[in-house]
Structure formats: C-alpha cells, structure tokens
Backbone as CSV, one residue per row, in Angstrom:
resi,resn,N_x,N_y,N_z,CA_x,CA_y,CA_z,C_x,C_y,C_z
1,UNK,-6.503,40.817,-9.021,-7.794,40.929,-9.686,-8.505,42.151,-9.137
2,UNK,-9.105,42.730,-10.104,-9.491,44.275,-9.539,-10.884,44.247,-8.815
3,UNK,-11.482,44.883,-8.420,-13.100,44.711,-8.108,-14.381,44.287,-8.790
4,UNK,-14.809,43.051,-8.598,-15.793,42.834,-9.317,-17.010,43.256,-9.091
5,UNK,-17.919,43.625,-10.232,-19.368,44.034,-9.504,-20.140,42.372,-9.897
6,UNK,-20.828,42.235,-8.996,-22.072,41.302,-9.634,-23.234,41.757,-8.996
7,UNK,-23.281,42.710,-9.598,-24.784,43.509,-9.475,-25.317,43.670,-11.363
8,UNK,-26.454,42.744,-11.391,-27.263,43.035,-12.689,-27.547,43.865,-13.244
9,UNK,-27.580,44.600,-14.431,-28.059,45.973,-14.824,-29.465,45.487,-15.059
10,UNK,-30.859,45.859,-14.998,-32.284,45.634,-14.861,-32.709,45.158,-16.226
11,UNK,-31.927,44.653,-16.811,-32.316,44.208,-18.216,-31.916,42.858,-18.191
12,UNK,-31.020,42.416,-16.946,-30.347,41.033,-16.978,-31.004,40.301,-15.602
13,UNK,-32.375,41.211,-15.248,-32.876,40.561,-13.911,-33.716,39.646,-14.057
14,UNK,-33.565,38.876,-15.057,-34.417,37.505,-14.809,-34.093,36.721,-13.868
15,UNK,-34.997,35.438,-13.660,-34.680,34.691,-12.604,-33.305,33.378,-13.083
16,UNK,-33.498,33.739,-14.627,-32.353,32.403,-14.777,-31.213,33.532,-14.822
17,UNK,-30.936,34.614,-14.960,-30.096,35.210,-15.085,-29.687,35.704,-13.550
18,UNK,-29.774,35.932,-12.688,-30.145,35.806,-11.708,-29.513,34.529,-10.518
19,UNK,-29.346,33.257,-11.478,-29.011,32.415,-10.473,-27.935,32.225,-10.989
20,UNK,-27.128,32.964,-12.645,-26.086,32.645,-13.023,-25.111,33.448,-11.925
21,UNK,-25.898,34.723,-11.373,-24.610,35.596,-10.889,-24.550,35.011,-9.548
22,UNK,-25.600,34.063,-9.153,-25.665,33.428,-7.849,-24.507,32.292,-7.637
23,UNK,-24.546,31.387,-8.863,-23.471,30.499,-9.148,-22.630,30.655,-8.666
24,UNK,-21.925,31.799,-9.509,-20.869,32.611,-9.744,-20.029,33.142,-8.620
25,UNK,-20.819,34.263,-8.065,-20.529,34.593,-6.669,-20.454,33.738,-5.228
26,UNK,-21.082,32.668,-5.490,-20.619,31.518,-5.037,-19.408,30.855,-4.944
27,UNK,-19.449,30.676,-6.197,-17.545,29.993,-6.333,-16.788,30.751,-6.041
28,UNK,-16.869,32.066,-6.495,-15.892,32.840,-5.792,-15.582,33.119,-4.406
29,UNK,-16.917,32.870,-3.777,-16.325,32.864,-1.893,-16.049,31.662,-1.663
30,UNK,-16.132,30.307,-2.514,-15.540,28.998,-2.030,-13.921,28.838,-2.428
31,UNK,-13.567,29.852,-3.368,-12.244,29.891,-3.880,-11.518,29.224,-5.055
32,UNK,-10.673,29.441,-5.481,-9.964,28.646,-6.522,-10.436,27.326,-6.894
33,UNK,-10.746,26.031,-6.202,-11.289,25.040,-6.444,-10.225,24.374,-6.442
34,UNK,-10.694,22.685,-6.540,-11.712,22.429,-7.365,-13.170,22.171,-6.064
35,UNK,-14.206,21.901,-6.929,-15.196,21.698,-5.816,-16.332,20.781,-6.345
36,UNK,-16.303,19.722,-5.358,-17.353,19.001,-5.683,-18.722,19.615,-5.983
37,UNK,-19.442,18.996,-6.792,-20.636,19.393,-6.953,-21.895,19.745,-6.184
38,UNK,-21.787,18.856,-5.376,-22.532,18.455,-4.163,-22.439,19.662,-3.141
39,UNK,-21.320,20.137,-2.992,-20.972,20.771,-2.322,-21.598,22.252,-2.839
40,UNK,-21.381,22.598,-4.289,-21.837,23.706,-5.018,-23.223,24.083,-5.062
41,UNK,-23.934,22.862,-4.859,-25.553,22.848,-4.758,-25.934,23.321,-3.557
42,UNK,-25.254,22.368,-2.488,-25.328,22.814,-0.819,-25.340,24.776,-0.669
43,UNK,-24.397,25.053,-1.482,-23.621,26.501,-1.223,-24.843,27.141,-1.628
44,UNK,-25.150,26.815,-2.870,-26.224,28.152,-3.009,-27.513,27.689,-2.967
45,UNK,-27.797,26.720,-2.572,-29.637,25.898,-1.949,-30.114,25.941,-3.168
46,UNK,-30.086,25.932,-4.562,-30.644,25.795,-6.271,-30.585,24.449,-6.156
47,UNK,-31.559,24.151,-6.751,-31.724,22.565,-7.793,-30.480,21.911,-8.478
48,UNK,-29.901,20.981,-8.011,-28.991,20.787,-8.987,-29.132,20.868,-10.220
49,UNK,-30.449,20.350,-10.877,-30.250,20.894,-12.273,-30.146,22.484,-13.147
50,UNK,-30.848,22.881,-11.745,-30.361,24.345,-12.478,-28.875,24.689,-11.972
51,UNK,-28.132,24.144,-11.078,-26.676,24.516,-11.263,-26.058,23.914,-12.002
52,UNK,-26.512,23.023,-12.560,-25.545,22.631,-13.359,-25.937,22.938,-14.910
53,UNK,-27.014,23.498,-15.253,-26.881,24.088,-16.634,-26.284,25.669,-16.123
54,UNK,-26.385,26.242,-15.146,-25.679,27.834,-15.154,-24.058,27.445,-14.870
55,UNK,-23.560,26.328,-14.523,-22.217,26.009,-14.699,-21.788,25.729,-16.336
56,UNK,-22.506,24.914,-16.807,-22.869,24.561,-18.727,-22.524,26.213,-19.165
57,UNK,-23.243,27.037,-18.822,-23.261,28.468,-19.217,-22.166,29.329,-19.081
58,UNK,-21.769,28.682,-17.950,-20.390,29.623,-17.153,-19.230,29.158,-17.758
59,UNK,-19.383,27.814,-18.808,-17.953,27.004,-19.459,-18.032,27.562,-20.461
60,UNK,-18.961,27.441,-20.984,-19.273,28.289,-22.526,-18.104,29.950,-22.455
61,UNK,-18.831,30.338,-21.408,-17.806,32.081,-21.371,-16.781,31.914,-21.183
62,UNK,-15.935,30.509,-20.542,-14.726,30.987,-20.282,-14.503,30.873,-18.896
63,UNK,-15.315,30.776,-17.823,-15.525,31.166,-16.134,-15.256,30.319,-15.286
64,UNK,-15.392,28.978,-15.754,-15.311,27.532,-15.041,-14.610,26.625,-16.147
65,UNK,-14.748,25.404,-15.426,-14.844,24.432,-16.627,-14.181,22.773,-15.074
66,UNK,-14.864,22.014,-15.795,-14.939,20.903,-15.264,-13.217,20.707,-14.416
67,UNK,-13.221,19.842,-13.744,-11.724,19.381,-13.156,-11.191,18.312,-14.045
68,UNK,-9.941,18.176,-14.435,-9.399,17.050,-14.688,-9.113,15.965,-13.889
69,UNK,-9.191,15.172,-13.845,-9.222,13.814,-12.812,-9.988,13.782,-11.652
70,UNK,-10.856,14.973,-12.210,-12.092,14.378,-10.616,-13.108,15.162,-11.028
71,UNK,-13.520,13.386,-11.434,-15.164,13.877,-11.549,-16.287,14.355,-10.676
72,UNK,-17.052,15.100,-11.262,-18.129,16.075,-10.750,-17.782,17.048,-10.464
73,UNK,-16.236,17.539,-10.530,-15.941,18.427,-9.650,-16.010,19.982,-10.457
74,UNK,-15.627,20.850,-10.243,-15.441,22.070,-11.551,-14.916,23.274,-10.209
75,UNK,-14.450,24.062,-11.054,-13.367,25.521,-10.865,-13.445,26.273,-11.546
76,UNK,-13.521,27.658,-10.946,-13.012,28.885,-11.610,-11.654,28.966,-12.608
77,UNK,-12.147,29.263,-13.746,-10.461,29.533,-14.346,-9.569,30.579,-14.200
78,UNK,-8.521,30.495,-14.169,-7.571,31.360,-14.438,-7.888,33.137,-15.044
79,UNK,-9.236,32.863,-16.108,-9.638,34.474,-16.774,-10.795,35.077,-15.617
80,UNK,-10.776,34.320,-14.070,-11.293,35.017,-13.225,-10.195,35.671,-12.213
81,UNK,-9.704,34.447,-11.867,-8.212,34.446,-10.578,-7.097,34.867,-11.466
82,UNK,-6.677,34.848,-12.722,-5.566,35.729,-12.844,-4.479,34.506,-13.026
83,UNK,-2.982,34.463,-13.645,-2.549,33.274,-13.794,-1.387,33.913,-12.713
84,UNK,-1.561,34.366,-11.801,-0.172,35.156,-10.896,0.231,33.851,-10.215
85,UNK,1.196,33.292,-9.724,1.964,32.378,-8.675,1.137,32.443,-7.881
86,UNK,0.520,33.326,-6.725,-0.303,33.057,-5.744,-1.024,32.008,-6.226
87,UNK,-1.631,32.088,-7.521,-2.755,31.207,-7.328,-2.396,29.974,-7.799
88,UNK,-1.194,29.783,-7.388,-0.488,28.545,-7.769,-0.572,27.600,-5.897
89,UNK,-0.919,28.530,-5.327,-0.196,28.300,-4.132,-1.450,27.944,-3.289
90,UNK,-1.852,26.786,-2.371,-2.791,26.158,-1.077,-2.031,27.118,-0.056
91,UNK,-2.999,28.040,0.861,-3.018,28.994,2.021,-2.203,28.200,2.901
92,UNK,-1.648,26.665,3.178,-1.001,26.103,4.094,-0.341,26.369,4.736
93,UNK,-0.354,26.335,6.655,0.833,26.435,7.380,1.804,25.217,7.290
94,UNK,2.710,25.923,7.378,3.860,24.808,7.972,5.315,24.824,7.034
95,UNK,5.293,25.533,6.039,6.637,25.911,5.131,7.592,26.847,5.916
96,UNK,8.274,26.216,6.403,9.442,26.924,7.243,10.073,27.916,6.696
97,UNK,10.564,28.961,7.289,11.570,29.959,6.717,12.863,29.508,6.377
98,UNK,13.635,28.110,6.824,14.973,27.417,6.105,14.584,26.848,5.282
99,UNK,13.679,25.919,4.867,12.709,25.739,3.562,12.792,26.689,2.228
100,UNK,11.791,27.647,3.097,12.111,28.398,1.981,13.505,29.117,1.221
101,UNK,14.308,29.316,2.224,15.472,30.058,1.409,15.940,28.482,0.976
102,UNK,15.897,27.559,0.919,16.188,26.221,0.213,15.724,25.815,-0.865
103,UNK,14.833,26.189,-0.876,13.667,26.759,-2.919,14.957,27.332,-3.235
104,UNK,14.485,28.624,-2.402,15.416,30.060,-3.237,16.725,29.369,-4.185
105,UNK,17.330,29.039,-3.095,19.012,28.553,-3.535,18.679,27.501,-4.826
106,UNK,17.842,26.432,-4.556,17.426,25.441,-5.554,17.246,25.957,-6.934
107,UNK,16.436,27.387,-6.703,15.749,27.933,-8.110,17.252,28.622,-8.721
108,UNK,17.751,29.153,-7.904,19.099,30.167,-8.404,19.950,28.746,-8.962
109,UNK,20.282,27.626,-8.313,21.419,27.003,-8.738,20.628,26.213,-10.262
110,UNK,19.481,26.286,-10.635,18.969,25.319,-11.862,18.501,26.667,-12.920
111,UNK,18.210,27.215,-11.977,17.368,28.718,-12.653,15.989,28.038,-13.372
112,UNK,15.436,26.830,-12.700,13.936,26.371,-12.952,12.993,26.585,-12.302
113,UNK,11.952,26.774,-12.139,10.890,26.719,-11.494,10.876,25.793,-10.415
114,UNK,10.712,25.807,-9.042,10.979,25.218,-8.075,9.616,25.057,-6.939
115,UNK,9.014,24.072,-6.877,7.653,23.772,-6.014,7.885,22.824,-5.005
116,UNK,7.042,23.009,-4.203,7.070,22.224,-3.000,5.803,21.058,-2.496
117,UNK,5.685,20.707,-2.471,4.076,20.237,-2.498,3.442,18.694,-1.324
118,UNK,2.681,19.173,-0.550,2.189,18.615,0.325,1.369,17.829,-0.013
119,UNK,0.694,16.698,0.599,-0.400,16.020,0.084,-1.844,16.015,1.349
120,UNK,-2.426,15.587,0.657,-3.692,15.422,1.521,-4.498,13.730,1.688
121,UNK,-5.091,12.992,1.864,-5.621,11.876,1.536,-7.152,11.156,2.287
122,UNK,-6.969,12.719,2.326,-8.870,12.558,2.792,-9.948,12.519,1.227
123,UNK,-11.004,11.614,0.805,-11.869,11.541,0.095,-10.931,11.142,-1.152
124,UNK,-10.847,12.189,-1.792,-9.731,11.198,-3.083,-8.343,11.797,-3.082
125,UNK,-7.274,11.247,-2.759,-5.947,12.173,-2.482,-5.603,12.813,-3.105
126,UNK,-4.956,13.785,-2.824,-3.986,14.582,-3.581,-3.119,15.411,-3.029
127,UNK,-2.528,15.704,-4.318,-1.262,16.398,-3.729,-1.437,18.172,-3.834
128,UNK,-0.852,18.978,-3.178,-1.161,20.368,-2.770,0.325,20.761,-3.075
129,UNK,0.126,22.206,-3.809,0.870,23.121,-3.771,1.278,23.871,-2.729
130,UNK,2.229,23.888,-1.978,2.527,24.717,-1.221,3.388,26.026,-0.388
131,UNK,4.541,25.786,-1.973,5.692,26.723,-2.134,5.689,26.843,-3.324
132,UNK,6.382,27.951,-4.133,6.573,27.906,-5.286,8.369,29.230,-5.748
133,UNK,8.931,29.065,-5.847,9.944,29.931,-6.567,9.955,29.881,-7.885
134,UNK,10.286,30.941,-8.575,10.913,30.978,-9.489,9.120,31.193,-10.996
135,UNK,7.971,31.338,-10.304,7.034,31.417,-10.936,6.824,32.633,-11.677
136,UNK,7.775,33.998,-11.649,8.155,35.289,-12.521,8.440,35.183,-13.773
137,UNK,9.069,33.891,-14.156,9.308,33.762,-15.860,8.891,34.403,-16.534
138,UNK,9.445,35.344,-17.330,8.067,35.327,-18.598,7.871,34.332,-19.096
139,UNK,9.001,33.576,-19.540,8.626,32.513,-20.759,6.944,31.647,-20.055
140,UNK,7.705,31.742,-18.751,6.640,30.910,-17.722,5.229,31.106,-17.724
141,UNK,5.073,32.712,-17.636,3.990,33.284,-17.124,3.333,33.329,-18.382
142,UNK,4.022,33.496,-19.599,3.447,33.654,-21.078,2.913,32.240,-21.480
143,UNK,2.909,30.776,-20.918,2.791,29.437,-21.098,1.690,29.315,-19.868
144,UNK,1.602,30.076,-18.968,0.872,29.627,-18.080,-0.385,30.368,-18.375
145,UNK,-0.369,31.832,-18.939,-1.508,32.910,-19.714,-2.224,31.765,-20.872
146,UNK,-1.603,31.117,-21.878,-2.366,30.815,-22.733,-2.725,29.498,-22.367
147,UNK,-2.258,28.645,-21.419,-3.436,27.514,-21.133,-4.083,27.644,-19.790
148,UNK,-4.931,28.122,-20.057,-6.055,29.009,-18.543,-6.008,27.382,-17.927
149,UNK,-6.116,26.348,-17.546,-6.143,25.076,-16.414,-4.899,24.469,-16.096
150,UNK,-4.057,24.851,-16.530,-3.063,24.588,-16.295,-2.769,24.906,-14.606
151,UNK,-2.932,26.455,-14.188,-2.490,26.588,-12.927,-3.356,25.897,-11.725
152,UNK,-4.162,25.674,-12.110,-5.259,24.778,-11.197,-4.598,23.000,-11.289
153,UNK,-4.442,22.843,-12.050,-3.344,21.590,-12.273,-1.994,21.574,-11.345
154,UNK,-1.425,22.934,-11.481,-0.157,22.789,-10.684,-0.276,22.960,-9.177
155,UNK,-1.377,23.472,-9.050,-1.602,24.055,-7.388,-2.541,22.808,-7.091
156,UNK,-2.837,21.954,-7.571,-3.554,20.794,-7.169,-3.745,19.882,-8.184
157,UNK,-3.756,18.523,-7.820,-4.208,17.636,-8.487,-3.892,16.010,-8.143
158,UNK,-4.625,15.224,-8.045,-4.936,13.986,-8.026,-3.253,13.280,-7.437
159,UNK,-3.092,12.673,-6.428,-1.597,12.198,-5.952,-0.995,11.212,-7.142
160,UNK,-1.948,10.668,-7.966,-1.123,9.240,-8.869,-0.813,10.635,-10.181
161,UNK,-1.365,11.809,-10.123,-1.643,12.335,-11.543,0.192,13.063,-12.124
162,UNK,0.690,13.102,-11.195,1.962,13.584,-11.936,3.282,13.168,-11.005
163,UNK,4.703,13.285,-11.435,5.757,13.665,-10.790,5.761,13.445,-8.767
164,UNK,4.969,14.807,-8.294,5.246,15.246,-7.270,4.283,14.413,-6.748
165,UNK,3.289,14.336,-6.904,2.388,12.813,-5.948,2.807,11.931,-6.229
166,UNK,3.596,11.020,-7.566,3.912,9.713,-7.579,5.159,9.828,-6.482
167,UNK,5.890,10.722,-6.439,7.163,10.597,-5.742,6.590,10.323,-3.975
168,UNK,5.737,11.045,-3.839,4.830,11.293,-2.592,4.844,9.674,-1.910
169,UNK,3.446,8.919,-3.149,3.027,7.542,-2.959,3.923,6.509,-2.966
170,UNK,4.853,6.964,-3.346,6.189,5.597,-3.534,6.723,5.480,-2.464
171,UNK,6.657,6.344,-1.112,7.445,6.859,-0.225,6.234,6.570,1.136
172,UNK,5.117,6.837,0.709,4.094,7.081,1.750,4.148,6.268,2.912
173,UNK,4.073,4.034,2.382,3.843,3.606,3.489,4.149,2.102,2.931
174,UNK,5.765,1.811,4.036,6.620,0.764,3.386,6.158,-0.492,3.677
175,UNK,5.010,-0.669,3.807,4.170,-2.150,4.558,3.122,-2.467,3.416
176,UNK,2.895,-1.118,2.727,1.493,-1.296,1.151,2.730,-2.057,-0.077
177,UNK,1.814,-2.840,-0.624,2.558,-3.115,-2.103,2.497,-2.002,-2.720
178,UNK,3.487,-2.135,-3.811,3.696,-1.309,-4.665,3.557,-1.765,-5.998
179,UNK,3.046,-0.940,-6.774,3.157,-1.420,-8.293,4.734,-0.927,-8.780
180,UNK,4.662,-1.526,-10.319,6.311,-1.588,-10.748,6.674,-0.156,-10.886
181,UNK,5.459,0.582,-11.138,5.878,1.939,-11.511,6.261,2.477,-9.965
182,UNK,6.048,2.598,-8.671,6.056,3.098,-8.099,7.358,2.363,-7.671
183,UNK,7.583,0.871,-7.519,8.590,0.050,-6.775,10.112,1.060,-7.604
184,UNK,9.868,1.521,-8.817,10.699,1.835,-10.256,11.108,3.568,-9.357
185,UNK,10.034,4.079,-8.850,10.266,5.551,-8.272,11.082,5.629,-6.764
186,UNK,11.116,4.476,-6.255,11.499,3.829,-4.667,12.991,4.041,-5.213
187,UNK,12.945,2.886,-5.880,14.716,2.484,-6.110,15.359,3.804,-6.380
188,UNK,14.444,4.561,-7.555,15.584,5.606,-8.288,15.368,6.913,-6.656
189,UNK,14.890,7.113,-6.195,14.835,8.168,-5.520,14.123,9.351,-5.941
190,UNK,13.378,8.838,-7.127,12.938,10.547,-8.067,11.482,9.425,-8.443
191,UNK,10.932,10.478,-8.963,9.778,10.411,-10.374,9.970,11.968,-11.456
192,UNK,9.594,11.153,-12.603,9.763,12.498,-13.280,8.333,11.925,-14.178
193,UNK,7.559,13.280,-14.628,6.805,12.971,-15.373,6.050,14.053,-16.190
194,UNK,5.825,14.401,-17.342,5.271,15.491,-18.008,4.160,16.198,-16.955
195,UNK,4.163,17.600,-16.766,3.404,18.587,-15.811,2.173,18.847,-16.718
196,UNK,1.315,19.585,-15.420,0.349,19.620,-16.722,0.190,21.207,-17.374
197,UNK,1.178,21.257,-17.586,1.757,22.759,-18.506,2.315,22.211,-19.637
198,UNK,1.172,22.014,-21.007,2.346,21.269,-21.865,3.611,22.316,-22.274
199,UNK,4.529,20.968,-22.978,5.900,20.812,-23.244,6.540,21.405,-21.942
200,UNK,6.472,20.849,-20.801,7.171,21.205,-19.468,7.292,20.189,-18.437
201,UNK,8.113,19.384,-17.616,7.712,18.568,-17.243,8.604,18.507,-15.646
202,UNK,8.120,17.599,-15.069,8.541,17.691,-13.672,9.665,16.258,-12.803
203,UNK,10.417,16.518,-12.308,11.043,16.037,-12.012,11.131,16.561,-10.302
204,UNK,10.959,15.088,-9.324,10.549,15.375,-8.210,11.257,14.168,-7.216
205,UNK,11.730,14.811,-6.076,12.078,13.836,-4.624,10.978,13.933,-3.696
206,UNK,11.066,12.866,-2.852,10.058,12.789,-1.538,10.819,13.886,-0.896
207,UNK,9.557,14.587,0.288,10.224,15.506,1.047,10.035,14.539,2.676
208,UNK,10.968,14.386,3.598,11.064,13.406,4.778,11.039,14.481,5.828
209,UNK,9.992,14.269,7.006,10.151,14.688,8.589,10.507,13.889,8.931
210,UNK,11.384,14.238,9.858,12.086,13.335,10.978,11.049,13.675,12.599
211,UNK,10.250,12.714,12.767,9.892,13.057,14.281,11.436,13.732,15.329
212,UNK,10.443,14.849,16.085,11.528,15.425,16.720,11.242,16.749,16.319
213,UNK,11.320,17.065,14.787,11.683,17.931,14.206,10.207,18.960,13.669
214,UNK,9.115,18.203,13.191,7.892,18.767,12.751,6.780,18.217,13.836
215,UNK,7.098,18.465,15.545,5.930,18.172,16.145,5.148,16.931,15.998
216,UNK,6.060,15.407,15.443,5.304,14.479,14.993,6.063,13.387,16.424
217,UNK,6.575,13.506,17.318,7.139,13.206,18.529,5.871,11.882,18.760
218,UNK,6.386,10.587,19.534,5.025,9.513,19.418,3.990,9.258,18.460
219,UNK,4.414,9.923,17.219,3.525,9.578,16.581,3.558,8.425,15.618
220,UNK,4.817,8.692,15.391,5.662,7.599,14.045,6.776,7.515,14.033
221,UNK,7.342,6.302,13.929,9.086,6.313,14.260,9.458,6.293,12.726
222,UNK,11.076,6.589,12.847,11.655,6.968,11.359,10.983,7.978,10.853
223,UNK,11.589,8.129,10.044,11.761,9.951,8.826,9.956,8.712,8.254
224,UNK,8.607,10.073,8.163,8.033,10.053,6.751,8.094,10.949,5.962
225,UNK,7.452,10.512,5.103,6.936,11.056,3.937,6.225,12.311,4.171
226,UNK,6.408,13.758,3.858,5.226,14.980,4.179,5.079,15.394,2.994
227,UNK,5.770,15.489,1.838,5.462,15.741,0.546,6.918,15.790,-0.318
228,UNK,6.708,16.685,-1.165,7.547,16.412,-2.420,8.412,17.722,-2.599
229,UNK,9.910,18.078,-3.476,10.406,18.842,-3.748,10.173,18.574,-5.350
230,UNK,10.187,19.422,-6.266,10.080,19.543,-7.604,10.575,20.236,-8.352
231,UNK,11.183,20.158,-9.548,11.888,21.133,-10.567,10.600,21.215,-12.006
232,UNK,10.398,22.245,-12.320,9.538,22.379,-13.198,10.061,22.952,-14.624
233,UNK,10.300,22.190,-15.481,11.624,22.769,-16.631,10.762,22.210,-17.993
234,UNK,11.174,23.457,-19.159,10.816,22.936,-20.151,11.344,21.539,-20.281
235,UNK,10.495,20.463,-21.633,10.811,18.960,-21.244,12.208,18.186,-21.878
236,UNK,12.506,19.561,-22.410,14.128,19.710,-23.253,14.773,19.774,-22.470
237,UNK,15.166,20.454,-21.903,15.969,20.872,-20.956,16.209,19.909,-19.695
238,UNK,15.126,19.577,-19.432,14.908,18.603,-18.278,15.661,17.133,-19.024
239,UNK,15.387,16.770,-19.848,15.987,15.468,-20.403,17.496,15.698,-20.842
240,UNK,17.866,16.832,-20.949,19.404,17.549,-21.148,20.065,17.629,-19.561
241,UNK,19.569,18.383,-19.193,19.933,18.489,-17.736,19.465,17.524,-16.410
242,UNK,18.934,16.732,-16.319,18.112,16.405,-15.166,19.526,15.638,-13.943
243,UNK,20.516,14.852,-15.152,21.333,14.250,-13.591,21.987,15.203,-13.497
244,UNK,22.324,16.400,-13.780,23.464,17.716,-13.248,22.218,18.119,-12.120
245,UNK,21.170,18.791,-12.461,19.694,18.847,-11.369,19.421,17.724,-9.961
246,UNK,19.631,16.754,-10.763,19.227,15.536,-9.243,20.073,15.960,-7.971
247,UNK,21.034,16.204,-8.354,22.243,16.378,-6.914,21.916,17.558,-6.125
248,UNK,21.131,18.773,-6.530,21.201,19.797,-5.687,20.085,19.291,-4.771
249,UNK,19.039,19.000,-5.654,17.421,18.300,-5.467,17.297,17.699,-4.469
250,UNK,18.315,16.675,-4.362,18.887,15.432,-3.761,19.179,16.313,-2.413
251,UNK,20.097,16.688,-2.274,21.148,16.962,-1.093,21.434,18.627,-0.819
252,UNK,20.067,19.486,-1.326,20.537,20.627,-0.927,20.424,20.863,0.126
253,UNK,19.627,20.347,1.207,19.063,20.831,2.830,20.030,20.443,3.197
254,UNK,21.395,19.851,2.987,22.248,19.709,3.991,22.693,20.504,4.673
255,UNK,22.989,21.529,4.387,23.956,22.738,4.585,23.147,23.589,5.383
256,UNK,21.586,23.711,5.634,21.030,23.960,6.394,21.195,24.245,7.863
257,UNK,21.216,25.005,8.342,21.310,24.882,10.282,20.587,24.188,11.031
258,UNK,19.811,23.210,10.617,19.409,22.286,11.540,19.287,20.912,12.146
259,UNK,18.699,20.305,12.766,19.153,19.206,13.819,19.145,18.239,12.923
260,UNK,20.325,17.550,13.082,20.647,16.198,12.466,19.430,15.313,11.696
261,UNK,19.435,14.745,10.958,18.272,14.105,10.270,18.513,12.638,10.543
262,UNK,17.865,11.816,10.852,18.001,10.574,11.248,18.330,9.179,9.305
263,UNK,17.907,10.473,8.332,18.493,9.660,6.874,19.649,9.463,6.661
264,UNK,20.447,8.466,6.183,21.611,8.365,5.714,21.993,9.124,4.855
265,UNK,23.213,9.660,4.572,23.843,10.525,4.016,23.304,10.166,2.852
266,UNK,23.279,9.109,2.403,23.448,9.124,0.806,21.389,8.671,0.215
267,UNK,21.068,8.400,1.049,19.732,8.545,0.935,19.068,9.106,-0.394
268,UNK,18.295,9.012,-1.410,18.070,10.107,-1.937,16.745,10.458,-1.755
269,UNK,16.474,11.332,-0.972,15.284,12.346,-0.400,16.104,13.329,0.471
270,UNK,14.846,14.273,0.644,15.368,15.615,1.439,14.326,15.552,2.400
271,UNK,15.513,15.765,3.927,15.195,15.890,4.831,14.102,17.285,5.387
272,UNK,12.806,17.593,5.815,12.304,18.870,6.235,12.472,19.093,7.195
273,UNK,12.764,20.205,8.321,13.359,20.729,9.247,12.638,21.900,9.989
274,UNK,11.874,21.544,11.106,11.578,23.081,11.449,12.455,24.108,11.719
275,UNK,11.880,25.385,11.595,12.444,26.382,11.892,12.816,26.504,12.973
C-alpha cells in the first residue's frame, strides 16, 4: 500500500469531517482488525455516537464494514490493506523453519493453497492465521480481489466458524463433551467445511505439540492441540480430490528431522516440532 495522506484539503475542515479522518487514522494504527467497538471509542476519546455514524460513513465508501460473527466489532477492508497474502497472515511467533518447508512440500504435492492456523481463546475464541503457502494464485488472488472480506475471514475468524477451528475444538480438551458434529470431526481425524471465499472450501487436521518439543515441559502431559493444518481448494476439486489430499495432510511431518513424536503412527493429526 503506497503512502497515505490524511491531511484535509481546507474545504473538508469541518469538525464532522474532521473526526472521519480521525476514525480512520485510527484504525489504521490499530491494524487489520477486527476490533471491538469499545475499544475504537477508547482509541480516539469521540462519543460513541459520533463513531459510530463516521464508521456508518466509512461502510458506505467501501473503508470498513462490520465483522462477521462478532458483533460490535468492524475492520478495515481489503480496498485499504490490499488483498496481498501478508494480510492474510497474524504477526505470530512460533512457526518453525521445518514447518514451514512442510507447507512448502504440502502446497507443491496438492498444488492448493496451504494455511496453518493457531487459535486464541481469550474473550470470544478464535482461530488465527499464521502461515500461508501457495496464496500467489491468480485464480486465487483474482477471487480474493473481488470479495474485499473475505481475507479478513481467512486470517481470522470465530473457532466454531469454519474447517480449521472446528478441527482445533474437536481436539482441544478430551474431558469437555462434545457435540455430534465435533464427536463426527474426532473420529474422522479432519473437518472440512466451505471457507469463507465463496465456491472454495477447506479441509483441515489438528496440528499436535508434544511437550518436550514446543517449551510446554510440566505443563501438560501428552501431545495437545496448538492449531490446525489446512488445504484451501476450489469446492470441486476438493470433493474430487480430498482422500488422495488427506494422506499427505495426514502424515507429511514425518519425514521431518525431528525428535520422535509421542503420536501413534497411524494417528490422524500432525505432529509440530521445534526447530
């Protein structure tokens, strides 16, 4: 994104005009989003009601627009941040360099779009973007250009809301009940579920630390849950291909150089491994 000015030309210096570029420049040093409201008011000390009609104003152009599955919340779109992969991607440490060339190989052997995704479960959970291969497509980048919320969807969203968080929650914590849908994601080893890029859909494994291995030593015995691996494929293709896909999905970190994983071979999840 090139340099923005938000400096008024003296014809746009009113005071309501004025608190639009205040808004504005606001969200932009809070970042991509999404962001509670509360929080948006805090940021720039305005009345909530006047932020929230210069947000009303800012949807109208194109600039924001509310969150899907979490209310109050709202984000910059895509015709500010640009629809590039970065902004597919949460700033997160902790994606290893054998990790990553384990995308790589994943994306080359399906030639799909390949994500990684962490969760969070502070205030209302969710799941986080935190790797991504294979986001150069055109076909991709031309599907991801014309629905501007889409990438805010893939780089975040609600843990029950797709694929890569249901796979997450099914896995999280073997002492909670489960509903059938999730008991249904346990057994098979996967969730798959339409992305929110229409006609594209996702197909996803739990991703497992083994204490020992990610600094989690006394903390928790047995492999958990740290997040999800994902294939992101038109929803054709994916229903054509998905059990030739499950096996790499499944069992590509084997081959990896590192320390034994305490999962059974035939397990279906993938083991994470520090570097």
């Amino acid at each position: 994104m090139g340099a923005l000015s938000l400096q008024p030309d003296e014809a746009e210096r009113t005071p309501e005009a004025l608190r639009s570029y205040h808004v504005f420049k606001t969200l932009l040093g809070m970042g991509p989003g999404p962001h509670p409201m509360r929080r948006i008011v805090e940021r720039t000390g305005l009345p909530r009601g006047v932020v929230r009609r210069r947000l009303n104003a800012m949807r109208e152009a194109g600039l924001c627009c509310p969150t899907p599955g979490h209310p109050g919340h709202h984000e910059l779109t895509t015709a500010v941040w640009g629809a590039d992969g970065e902004r597919l991607l949460h700033a997160l440490p902790g994606v290893q360099a054998r990790s990553r060339r384990y995308l790589t190989v994943l994306q080359q052997q399906t030639g799909q779009i390949v994500f990684m995704h962490g969760h969070m479960l502070l205030d209302s959970p969710v799941r986080l973007c935190v790797e991504c291969r294979g986001d150069s497509r055109p076909d991709f980048a031309r599907e991801l250009a014309a629905h501007p919320t889409a990438a805010g969807r893939l780089r975040q969203a609600p843990l029950a809301a797709d694929a890569p968080g249901l796979a997450i929650l099914a896995h999280l914590d073997d002492t909670m009940p489960l509903s059938g849908e999730l008991q249904t994601i346990r057994a098979l080893g996967y969730a798959k579920s339409p992305s929110p890029l229409p006609g594209w859909s996702f197909v996803s494994v739990p991703l497992h630390a083994v204490p020992g291995t990610v600094g989690l030593e006394g903390v928790v015995g047995g492999a958990r849950v740290v997040g999800a691996v994902s294939l992101l494929a038109r929803t054709g293709d994916l229903e054509r291909h998905m059990d030739a896909w499950l096996s790499p999905l499944w069992h590509g970190v084997r081959g990896l150089p590192a320390p034994a994983t305490r999962l059974e071979d035939d397990a279906p999840s993938v083991a994470l491994h520090a570097a």
